[in-house]
C-alpha positions as CSV (number, residue, x, y, z in Angstrom):
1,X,0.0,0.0,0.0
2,X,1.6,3.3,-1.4
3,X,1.5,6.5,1.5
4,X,-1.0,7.9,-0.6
5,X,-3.7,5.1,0.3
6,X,-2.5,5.2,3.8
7,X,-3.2,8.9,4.3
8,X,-6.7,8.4,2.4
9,X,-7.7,5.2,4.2
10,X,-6.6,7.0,7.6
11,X,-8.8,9.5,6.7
12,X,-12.0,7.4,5.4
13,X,-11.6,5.6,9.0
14,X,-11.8,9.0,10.6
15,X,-14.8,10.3,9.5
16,X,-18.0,9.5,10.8
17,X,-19.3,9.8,7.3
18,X,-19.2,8.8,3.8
19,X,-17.0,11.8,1.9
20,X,-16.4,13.3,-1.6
21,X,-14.1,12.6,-3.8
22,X,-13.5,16.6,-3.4
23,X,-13.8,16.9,0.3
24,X,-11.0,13.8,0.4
25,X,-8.4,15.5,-2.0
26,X,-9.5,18.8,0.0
27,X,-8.7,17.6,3.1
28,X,-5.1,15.8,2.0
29,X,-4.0,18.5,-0.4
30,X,-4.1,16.6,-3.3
31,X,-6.6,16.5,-6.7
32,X,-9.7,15.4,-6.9
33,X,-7.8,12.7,-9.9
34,X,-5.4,11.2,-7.6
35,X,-8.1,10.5,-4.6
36,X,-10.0,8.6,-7.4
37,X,-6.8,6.6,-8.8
38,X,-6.0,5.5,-4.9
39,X,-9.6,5.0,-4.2
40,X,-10.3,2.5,-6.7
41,X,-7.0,0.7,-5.8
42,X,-8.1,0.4,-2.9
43,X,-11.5,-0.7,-3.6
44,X,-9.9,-3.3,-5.9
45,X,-8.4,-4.3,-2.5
46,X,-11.4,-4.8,-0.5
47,X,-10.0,-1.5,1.7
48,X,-12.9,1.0,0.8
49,X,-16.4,1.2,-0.9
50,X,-17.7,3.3,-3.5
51,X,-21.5,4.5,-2.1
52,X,-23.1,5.7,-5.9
53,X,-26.5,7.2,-5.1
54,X,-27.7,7.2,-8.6
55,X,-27.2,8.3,-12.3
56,X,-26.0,11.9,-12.3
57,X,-24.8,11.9,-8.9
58,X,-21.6,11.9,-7.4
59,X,-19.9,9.1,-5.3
60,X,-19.2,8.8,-1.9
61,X,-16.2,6.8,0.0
62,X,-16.3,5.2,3.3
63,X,-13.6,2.4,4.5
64,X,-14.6,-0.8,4.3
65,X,-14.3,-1.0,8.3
66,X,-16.9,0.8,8.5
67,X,-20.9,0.0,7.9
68,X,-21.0,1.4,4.6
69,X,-24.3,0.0,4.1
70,X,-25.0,2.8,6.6
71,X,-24.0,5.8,5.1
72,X,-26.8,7.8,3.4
73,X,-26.9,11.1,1.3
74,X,-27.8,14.0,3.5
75,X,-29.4,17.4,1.4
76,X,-26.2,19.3,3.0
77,X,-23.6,16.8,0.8
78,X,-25.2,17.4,-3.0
């Protein structure tokens, strides 16, 4: 696992919610591209989930230590 993933999963783990792309790569001062490269790596490896809440809609990332099935889309994160 690259430092990258570290400092994302870290993150993910510290949040009591499911996060942005945006508000991830906000957060660790990096773009919005590289979150997603390290995100799906790390979904690949069974370390996070991608929440999709429809067509149109943007994602949101939660570890997969947590109860992703959990996590819902409040009006104050569109």
């Amino acid at each position: 696992m690259t430092k990258r993933e570290e400092y994302i999963l870290n993150y993910l783990e510290s949040q009591q919610h499911a996060c942005s792309t945006a508000s991830i790569g906000h957060a660790l001062n990096i773009t919005i591209y590289q979150v997603r490269y390290h995100l799906m790596k790390l979904c690949m490896k069974g370390r996070a989930v991608e929440i999709k809440n429809g067509r149109g809609v943007s994602s949101l990332w939660a570890s997969s230590m947590t109860k992703a099935s959990s996590y819902h889309r409040s009006a104050g994160d569109q």
